[in-house]
C-alpha positions as CSV (number, residue, x, y, z in Angstrom):
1,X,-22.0,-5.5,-21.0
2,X,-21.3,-8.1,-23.6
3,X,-19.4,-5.5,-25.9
4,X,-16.6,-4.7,-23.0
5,X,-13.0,-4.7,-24.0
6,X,-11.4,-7.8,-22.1
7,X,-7.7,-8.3,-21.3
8,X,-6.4,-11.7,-20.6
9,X,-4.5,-12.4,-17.2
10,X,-2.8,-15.8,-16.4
11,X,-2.6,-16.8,-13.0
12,X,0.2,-19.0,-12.2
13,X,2.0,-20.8,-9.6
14,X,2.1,-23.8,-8.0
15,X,-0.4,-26.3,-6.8
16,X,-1.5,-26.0,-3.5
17,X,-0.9,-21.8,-3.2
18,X,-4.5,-20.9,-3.3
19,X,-5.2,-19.6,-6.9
20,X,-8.3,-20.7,-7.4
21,X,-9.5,-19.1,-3.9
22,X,-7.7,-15.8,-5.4
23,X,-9.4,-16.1,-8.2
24,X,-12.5,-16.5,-6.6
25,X,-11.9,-13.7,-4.2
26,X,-10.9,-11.4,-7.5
27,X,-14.0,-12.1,-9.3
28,X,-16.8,-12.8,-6.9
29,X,-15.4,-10.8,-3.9
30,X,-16.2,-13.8,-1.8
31,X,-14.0,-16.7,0.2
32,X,-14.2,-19.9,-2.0
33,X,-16.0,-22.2,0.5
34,X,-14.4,-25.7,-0.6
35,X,-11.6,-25.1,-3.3
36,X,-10.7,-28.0,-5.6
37,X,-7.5,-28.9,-7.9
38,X,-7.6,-26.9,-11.2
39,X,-7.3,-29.5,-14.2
40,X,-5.9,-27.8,-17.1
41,X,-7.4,-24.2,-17.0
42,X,-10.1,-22.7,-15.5
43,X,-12.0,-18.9,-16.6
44,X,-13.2,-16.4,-14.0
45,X,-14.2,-12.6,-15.4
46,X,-13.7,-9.7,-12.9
47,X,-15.1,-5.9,-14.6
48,X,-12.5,-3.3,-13.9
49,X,-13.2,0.6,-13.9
50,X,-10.0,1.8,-15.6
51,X,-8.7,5.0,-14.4
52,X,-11.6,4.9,-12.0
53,X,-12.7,8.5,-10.7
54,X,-11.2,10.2,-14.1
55,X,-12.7,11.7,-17.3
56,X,-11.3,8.8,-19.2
57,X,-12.9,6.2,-17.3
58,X,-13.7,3.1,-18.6
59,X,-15.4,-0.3,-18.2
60,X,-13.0,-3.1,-19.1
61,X,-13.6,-7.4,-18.5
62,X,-10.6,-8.7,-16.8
63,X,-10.2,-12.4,-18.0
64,X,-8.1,-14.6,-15.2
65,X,-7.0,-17.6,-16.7
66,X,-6.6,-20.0,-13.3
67,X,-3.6,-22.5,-14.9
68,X,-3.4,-26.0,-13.2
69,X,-0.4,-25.7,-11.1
70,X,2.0,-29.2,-11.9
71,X,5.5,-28.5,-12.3
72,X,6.4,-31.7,-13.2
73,X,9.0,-32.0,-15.8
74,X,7.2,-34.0,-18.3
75,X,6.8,-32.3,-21.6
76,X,3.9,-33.1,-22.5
77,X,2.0,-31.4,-19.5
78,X,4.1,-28.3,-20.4
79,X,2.9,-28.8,-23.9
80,X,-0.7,-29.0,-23.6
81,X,0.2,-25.9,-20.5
82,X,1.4,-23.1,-23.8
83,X,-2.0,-23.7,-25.7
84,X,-3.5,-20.9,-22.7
85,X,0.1,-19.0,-23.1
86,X,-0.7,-16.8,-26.0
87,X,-2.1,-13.4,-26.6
88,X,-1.2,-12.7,-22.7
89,X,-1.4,-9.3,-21.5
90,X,-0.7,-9.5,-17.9
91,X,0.4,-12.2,-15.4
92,X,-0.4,-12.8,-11.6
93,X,2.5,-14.9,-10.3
94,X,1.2,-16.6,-6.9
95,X,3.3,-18.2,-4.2
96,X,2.6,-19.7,-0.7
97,X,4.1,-17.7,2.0
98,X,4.5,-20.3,3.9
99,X,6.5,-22.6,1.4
100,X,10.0,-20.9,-0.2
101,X,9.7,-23.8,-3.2
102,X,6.4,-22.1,-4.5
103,X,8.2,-19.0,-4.5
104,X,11.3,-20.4,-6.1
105,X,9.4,-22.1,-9.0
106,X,7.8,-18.4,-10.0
107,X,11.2,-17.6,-12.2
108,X,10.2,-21.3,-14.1
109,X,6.5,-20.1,-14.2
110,X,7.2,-16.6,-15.7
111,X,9.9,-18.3,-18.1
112,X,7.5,-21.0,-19.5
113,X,4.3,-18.4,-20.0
114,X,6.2,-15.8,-21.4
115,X,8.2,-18.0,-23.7
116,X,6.1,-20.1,-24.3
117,X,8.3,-22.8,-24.3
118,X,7.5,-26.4,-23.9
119,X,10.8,-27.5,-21.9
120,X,12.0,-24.2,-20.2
121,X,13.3,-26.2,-16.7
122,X,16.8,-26.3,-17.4
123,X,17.2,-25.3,-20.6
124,X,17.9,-21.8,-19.7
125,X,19.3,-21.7,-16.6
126,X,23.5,-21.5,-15.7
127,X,24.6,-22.0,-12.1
128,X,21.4,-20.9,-10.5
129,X,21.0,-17.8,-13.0
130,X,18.3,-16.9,-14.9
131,X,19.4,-14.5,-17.7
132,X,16.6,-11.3,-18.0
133,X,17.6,-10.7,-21.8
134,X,15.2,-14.0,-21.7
135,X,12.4,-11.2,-20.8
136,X,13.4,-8.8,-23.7
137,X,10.9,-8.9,-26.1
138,X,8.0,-9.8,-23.7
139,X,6.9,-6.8,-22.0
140,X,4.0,-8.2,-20.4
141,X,2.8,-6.4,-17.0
142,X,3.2,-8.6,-13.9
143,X,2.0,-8.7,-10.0
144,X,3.1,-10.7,-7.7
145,X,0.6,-12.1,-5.2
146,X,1.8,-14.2,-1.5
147,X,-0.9,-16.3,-0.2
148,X,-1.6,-17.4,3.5
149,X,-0.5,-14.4,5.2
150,X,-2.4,-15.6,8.3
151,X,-0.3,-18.5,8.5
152,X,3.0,-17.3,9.2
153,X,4.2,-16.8,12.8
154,X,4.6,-13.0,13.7
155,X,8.5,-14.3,15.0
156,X,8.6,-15.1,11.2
157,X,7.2,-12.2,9.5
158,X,10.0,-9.6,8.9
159,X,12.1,-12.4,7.2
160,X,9.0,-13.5,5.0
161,X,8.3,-10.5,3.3
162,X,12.1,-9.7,3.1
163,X,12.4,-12.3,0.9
164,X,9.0,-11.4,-0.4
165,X,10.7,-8.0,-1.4
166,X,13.9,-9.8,-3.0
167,X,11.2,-11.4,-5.5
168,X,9.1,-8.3,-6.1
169,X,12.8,-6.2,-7.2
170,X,13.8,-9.2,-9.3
171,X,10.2,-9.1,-11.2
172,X,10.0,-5.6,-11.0
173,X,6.7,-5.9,-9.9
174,X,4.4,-4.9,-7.1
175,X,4.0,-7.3,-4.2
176,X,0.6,-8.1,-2.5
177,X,0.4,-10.5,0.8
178,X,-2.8,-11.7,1.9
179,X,-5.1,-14.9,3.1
180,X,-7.6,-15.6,0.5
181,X,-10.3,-16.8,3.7
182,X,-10.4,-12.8,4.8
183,X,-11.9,-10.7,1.6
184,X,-10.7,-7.6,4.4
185,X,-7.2,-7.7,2.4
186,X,-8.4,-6.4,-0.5
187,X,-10.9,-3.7,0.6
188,X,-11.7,-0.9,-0.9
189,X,-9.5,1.5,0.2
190,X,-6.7,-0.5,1.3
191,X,-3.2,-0.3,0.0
192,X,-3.5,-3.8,-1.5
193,X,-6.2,-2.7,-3.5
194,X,-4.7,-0.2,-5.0
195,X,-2.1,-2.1,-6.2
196,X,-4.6,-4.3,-7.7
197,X,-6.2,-1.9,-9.6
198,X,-2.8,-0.3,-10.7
199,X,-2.0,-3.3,-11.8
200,X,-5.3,-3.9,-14.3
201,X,-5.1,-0.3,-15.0
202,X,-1.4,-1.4,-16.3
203,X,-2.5,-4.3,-18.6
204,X,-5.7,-2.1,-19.7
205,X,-3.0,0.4,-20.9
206,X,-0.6,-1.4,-22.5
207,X,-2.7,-3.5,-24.4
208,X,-5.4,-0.6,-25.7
209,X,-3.4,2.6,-25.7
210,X,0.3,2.2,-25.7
211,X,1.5,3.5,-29.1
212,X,4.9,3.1,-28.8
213,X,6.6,-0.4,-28.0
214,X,9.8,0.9,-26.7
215,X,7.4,2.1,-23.8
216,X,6.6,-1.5,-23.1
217,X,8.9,-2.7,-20.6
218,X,8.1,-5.5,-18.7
219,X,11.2,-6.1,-16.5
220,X,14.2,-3.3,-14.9
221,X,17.9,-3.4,-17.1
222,X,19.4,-5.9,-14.8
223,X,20.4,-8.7,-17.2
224,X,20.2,-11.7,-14.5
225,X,18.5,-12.4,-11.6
226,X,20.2,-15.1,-9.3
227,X,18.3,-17.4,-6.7
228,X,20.6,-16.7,-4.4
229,X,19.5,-13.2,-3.5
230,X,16.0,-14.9,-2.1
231,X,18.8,-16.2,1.0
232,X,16.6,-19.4,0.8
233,X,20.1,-21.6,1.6
């Protein structure tokens, strides 16, 4: 299997949501029993069927690039963060559903990976507005992943994944909810699985067999996305 195809997939968010169990979970299909801080980046390698079940199947490497999740401000941690930014073909943004900060600081995560820029915090941001022509010329597939699920009271559900579903429109990307500790949310079978697979299959295709680059849109036509629409006030 050493001469599969392999795509590259950061996973990003912030410390504390559970990546490296995801990760884990992804690539081993079992619960990480005692999870650890990621220092600078760590390499997991799940195999992916692409269009599973098809004539034009295909056995693909999946690389998920765990980054260490400090969003300090200091440049130089963002610096020595952009060395795992390039040649990205798909990203896994990951937020604690439990903690509306983590899912605020995805638009600063998505900005700094797919810019690549050193300094992003700030820099490009006007009265709580993130401008999407930021986005234009990085069509790179995303997914968007809540942790800890199991965690949230059921009096606190419906206006969880409402909020959920305010980030998933602004990324224009498909949402997955789950608790890392319980591999049963990503059976085979289940809707969440799907989406994971869709998701690959995406990054599979745009990579190796999207011809045309105009095809490769990465985000809807709305120019901005505002924090506001998250209701976290």
């Amino acid at each position: 299997m050493a001469s599969l195809d392999r795509v590259k997939v950061l996973v990003l968010g912030d410390s504390g949501v559970g990546k490296s169990s995801l990760v884990h979970l992804l690539c081993q299909n079992q619960v990480l029993g005692n999870p650890s801080w990621t220092v600078g980046c760590s390499v997991d390698v799940r195999v992916q069927d692409y269009k599973e079940g098809t004539p034009e199947e295909k056995t693909f490497y999946i690389e998920l690039w765990d980054v260490g999740g400090s969003v300090g401000n200091a440049s130089s941690v963002k610096s020595t963060r952009a060395v795992f930014y390039n040649s990205v073909n798909g990203i896994i943004l990951v937020h604690d559903l439990t903690n509306k900060k983590s899912s605020q600081n995805l638009y600063r995560w998505s900005l700094e990976a797919l810019n690549k820029d050193s300094s992003p915090t700030g820099v490009i941001v006007s009265n709580g507005d993130y401008d999407r022509e930021q986005f234009a010329e990085n069509p790179v597939p995303l997914l968007l992943i809540g942790t800890k699920f199991d965690q949230i009271p059921e009096n606190k559900r419906s206006e969880v994944l409402t909020r959920t579903a305010f980030l998933s429109e602004d990324f224009n990307a498909e949402e997955i909810n789950l608790d890392c500790t319980n591999p049963r949310y990503l059976a085979a079978g289940t809707s969440n699985a799907v989406k994971l697979s869709r998701f690959f299959d995406k990054v599979i295709e745009k990579r190796y067999f999207t011809r045309d680059p105009s095809q490769m849109t990465g985000f809807t036509d709305r120019k901005r996305f505002n924090f506001k629409s998250l209701h976290y006030d």
